[in-house]
VEXBA-266837 format. One record per residue (C-alpha): x, y, z; residue number from 1. Coordinates in nm, 4 decimals. Layout:
N
         X         Y         Z    i
         X         Y         Z  NUM
...
! end
This chain:
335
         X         Y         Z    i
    1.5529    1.7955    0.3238    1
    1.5457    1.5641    0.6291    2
    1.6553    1.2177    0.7005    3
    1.3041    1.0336    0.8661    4
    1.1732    0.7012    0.9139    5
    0.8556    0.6041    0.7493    6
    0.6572    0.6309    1.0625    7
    0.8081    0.9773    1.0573    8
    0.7208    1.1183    0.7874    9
    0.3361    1.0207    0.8234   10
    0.3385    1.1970    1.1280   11
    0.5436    1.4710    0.9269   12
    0.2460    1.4794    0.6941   13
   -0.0367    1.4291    0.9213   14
    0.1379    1.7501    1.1039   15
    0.1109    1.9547    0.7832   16
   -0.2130    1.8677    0.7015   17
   -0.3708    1.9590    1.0457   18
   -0.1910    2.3233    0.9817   19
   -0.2900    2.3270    0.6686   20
   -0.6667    2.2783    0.6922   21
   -0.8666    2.3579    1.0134   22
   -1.1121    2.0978    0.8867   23
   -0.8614    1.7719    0.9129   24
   -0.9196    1.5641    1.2725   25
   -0.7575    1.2530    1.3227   26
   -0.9382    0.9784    1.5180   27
   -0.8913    0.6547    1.6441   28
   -0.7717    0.3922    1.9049   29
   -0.4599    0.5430    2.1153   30
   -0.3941    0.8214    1.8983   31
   -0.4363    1.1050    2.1017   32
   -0.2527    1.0623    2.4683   33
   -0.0251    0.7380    2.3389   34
    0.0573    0.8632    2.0063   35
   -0.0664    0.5510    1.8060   36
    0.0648    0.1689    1.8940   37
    0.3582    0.2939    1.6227   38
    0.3347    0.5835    1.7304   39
    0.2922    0.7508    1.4242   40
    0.0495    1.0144    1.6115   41
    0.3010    1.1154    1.8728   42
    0.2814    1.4932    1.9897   43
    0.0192    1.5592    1.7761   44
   -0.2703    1.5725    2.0158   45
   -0.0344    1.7718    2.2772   46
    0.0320    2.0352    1.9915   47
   -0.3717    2.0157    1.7776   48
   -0.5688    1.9220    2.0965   49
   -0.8135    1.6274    2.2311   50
   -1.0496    1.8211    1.9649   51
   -0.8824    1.7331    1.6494   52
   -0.6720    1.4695    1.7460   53
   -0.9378    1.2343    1.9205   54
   -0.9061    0.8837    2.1271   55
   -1.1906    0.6890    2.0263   56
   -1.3488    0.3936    2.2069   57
   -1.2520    0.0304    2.0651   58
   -1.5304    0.0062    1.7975   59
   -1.3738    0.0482    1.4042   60
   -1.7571    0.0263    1.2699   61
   -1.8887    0.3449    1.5046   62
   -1.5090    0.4875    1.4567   63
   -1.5995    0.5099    1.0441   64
   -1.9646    0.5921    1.1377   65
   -1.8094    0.8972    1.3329   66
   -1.5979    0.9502    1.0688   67
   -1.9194    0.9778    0.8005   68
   -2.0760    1.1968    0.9756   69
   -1.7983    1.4729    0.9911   70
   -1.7687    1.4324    0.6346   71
   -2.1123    1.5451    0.5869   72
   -2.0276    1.8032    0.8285   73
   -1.7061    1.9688    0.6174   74
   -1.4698    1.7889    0.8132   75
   -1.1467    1.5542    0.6475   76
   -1.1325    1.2670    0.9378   77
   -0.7869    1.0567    0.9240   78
   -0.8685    0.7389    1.0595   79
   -0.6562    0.5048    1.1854   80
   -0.6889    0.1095    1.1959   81
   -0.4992    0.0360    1.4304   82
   -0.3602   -0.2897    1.3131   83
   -0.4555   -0.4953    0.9277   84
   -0.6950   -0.7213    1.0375   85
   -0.9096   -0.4727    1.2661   86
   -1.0265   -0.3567    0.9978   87
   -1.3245   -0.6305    0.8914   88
   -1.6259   -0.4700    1.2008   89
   -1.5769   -0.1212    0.9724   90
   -1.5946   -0.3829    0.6597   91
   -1.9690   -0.3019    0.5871   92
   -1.9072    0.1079    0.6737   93
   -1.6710    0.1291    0.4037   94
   -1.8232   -0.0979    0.1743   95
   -2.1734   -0.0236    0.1304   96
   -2.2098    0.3623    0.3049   97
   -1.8146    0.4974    0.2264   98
   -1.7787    0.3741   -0.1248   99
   -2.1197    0.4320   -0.2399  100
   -2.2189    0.7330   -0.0674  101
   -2.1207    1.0061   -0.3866  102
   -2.2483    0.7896   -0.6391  103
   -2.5911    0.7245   -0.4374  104
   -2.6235    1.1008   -0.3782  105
   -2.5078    1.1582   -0.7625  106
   -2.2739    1.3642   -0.6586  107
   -2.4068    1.6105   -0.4035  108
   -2.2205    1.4137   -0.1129  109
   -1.8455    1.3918   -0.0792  110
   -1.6612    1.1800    0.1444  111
   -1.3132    1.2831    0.1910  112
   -1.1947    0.9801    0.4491  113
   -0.9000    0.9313    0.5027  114
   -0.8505    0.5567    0.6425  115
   -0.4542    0.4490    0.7586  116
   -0.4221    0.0945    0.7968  117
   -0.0674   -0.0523    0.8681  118
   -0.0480   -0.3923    0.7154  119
    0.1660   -0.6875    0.6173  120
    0.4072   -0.9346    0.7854  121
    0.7706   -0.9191    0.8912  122
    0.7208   -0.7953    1.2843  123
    0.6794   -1.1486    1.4079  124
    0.2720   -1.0638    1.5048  125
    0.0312   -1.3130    1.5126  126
   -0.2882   -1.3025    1.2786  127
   -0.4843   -1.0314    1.3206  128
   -0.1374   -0.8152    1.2829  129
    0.0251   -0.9003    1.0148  130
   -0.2196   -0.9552    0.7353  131
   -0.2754   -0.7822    0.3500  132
   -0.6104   -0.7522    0.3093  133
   -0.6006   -0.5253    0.0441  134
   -0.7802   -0.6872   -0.2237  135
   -1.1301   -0.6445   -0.0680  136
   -1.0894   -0.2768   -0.1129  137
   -0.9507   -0.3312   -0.4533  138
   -1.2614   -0.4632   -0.5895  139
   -1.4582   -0.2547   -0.4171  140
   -1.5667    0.0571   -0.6414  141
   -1.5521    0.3878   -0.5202  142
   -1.2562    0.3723   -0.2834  143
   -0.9120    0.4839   -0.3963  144
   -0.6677    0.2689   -0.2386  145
   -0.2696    0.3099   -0.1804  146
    0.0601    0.2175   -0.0216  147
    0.3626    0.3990    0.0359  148
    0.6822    0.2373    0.0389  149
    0.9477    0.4786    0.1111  150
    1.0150    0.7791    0.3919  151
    0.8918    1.0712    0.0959  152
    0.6013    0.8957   -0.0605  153
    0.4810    0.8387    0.2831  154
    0.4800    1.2204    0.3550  155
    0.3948    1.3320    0.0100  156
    0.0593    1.0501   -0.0363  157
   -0.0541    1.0997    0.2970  158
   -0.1091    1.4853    0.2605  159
   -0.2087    1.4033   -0.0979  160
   -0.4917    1.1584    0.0271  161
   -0.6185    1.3958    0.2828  162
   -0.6691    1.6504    0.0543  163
   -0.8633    1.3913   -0.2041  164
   -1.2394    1.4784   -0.2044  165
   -1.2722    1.0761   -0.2367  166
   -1.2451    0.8274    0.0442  167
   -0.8706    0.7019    0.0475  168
   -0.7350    0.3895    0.2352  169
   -0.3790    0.4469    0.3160  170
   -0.2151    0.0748    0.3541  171
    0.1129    0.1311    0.5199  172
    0.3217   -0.1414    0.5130  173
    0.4578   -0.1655    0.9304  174
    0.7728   -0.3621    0.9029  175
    0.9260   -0.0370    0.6955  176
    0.8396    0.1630    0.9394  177
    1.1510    0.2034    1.0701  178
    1.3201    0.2880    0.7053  179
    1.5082    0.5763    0.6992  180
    1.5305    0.8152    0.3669  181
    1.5799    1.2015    0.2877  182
    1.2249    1.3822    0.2938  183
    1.1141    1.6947    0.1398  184
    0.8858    1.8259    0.3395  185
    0.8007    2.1295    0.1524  186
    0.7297    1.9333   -0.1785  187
    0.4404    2.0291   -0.4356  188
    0.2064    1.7843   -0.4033  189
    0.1220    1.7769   -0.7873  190
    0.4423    1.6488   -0.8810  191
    0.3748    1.3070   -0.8841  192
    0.0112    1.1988   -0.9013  193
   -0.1017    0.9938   -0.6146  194
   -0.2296    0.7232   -0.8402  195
    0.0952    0.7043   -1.0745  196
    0.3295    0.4338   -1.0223  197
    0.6886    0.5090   -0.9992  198
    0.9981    0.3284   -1.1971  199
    1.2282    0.1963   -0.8655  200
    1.5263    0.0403   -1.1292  201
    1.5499    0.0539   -1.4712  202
    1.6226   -0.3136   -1.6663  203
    1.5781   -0.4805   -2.0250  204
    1.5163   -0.7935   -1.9336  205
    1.1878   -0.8814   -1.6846  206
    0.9515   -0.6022   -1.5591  207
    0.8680   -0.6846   -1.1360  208
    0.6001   -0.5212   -1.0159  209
    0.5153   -0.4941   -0.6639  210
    0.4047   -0.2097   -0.3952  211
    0.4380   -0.1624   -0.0289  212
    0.6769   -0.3463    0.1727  213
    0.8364   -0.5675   -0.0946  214
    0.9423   -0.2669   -0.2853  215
    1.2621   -0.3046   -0.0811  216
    1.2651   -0.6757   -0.0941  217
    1.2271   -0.6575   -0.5150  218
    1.5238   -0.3810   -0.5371  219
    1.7259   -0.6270   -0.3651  220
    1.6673   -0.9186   -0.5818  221
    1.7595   -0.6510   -0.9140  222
    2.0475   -0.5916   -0.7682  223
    2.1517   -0.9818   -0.7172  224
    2.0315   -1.0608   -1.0565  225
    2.2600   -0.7654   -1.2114  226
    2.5449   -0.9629   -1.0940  227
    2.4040   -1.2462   -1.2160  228
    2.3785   -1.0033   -1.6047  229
    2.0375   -0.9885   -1.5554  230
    1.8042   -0.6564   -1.5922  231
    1.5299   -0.6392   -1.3959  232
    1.2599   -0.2881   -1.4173  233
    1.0999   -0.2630   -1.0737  234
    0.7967   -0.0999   -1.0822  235
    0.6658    0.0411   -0.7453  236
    0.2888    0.0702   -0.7899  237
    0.1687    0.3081   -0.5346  238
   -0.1960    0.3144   -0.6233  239
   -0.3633   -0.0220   -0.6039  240
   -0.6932    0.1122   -0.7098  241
   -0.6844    0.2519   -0.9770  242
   -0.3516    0.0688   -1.1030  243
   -0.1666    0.3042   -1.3357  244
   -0.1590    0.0046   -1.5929  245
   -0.0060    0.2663   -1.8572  246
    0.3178    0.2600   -1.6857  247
    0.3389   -0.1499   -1.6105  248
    0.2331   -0.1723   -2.0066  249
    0.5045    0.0471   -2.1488  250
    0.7354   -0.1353   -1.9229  251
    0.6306   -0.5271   -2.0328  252
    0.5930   -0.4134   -2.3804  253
    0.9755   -0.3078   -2.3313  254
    1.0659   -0.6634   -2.1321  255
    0.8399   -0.8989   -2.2796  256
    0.7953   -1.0436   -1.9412  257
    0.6427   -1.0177   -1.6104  258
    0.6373   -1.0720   -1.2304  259
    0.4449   -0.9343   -0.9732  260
    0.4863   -1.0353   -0.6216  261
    0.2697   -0.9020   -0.3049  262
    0.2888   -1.0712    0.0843  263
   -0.1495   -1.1265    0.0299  264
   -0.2579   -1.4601   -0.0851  265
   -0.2640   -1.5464   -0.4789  266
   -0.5967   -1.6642   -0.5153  267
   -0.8391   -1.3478   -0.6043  268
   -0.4978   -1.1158   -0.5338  269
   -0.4088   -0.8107   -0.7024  270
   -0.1663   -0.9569   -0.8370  271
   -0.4023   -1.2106   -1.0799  272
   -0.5908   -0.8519   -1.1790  273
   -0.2669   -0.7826   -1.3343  274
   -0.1235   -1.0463   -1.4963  275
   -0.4754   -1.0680   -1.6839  276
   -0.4730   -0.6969   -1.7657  277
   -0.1341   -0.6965   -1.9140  278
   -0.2368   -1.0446   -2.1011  279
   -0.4586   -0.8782   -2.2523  280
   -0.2947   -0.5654   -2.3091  281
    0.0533   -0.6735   -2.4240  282
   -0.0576   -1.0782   -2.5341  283
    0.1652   -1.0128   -2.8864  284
    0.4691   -0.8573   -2.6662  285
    0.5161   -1.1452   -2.4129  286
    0.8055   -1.3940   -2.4260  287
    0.6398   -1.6063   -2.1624  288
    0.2786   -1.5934   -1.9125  289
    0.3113   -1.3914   -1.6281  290
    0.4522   -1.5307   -1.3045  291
    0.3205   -1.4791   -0.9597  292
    0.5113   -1.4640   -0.6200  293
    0.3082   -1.4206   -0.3116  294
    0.2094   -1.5651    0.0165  295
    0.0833   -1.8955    0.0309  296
   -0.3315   -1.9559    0.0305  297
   -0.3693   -2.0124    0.3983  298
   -0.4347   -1.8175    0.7168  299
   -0.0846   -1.6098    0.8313  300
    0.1137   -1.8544    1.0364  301
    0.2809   -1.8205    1.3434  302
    0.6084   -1.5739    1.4064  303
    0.8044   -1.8726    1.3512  304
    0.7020   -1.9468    1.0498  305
    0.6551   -1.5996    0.8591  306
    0.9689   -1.5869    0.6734  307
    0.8248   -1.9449    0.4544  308
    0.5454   -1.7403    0.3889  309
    0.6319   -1.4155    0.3281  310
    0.8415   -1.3771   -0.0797  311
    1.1943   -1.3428   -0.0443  312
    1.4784   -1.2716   -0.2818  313
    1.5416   -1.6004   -0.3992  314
    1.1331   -1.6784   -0.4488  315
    1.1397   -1.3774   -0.6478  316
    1.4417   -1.4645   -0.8402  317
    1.3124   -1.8015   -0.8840  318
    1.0086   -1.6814   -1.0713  319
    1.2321   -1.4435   -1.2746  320
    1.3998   -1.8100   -1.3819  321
    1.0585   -1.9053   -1.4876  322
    0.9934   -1.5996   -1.7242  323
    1.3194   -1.6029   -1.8478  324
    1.3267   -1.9972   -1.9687  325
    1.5769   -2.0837   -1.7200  326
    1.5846   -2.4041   -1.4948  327
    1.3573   -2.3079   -1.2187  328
    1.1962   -2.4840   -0.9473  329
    0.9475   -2.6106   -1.0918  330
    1.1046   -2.7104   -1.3702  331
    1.3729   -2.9143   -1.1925  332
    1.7588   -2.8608   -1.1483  333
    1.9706   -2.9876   -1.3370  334
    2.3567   -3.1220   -1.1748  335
! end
């Protein structure tokens, strides 16, 4: 076991899987002689080389066209985005080649891409840096798509990604990079499917469900509502496509009610996907709708202003109100 950051153990894992397989390269803007903007890369061209651990010119399109072509050629590229919303000139890449490619070639052409995006608020960036643009991938079939939100998962769904023989985007959520947690390095990496979601606090009364970098933020609001007599299940996704509904089900149909909070916008988020999945699901098992807490529908503000827009503990808690018949704010306080 080790104590690491989050930005630690990716490079932990990145590490392992360049031993591991002669066939992983990582590419990308800065990530060879700088060692990444977060420098998640560090060392790592010093100790693989300029030939597997590649600077790339400032082009994310032609860096995922690169990245194709090794694919075809054996290789497992690990790209890296180098901030959220650089990702939209490699939009069409992944889209309409990445996605489609194995289905198009029924099956005779793998693509096992590896694509690291850090993404979300909280670092006082301006747009451009600090957005969750997850849900285009979501609905896009043919991509896997996942966050970590902890020091181990980091390691452990990084080096399970790599090894995927489908094309995995790897959201990591940048203001927990600097988290710290005990890593096993040397952990199977079947013991916990990269697409299962994981049970962060056990509760009776409301089921939250959330991923990335409010993982942290909904633990903290359990804990205030236990004081408050209050159970609340946190459910840490982990795989945002697919979504291991199973788990969120057996959970609601234990609650009877739900929240799910993410920093994206609400309209077209992930989070509507599954409040009408569970509906549908668990309609006989639910005390009250679902309840949604998530950024606001407008472009990410200024540094200022990020801490209005991003969910907090007591917009969380609020909703938990809502599900729970309690005076709320949208149903007024009372004196």
């Amino acid at each position: 076991m080790a104590t690491l950051t989050l930005a630690a153990a990716l490079t932990s894992g990145l590490r392992h899987a360049l031993e591991d397989d002669p066939k992983v390269v990582v590419m990308g803007e800065d990530v060879g002689r700088l060692g990444g903007v977060f420098r998640v890369t560090d060392g790592l061209q010093k100790d693989f080389g300029p030939d597997r651990v590649m600077d790339t010119p400032l082009a994310e399109s032609g860096i995922v066209g690169t990245a194709v072509g090794l694919c075809y050629r054996g290789y497992r590229p690990v790209v890296e985005i180098q901030f959220d919303g650089f990702v939209f000139p490699a939009f069409d890449q992944l889209v309409t080649q990445v996605a489609k490619l194995h289905y198009r070639t029924r099956g005779a052409v793998r693509v096992p891409l590896t694509v690291r995006i850090p993404y979300g608020g909280g670092i006082g960036a301006v747009e451009h840096h600090s957005e969750s643009p997850e849900a285009y991938f979501t609905h896009t079939s043919g991509l896997r798509v996942v966050t970590c939100s902890n020091p181990q998962d980091a390691h452990t769904m990084l080096r399970q990604a790599i090894a995927c023989d489908d094309p995995v985007v790897f959201f990591e959520p940048k203001r927990r990079y600097w988290t710290k947690g005990e890593v096993d390095t040397d952990a199977p990496l079947d013991d916990v499917p990269m697409e299962q979601a994981r049970v962060v606090t056990r509760g009776d009364d409301v089921t939250l469900v959330t991923y990335g970098p409010l993982v942290a933020t909904a633990v903290d609001a359990a804990l205030a509502a236990r004081e408050d007599g209050i159970g609340i299940e946190v459910l840490d996704l982990r795989s945002l496509s697919p979504v291991d509904l199973a788990t969120v089900e057996e959970s609601v149909r234990h609650t009877g009610r739900l929240v799910i909070t993410h920093e994206a916008q609400q309209h077209g988020g992930l989070g509507a996907e599954i409040a009408a999945s569970i509906t549908e699901r668990c309609f006989f098992h639910l005390e009250q709708p679902p309840a949604r807490v998530t950024g606001f529908d407008v472009p990410y503000p200024a540094a200022k202003l990020e801490e209005h827009f991003l969910p907090d503990v007591d917009r969380i808690l609020d909703a938990v109100d809502r599900v729970l018949g309690r005076q709320n704010s949208l149903t007024g306080w009372k004196g």
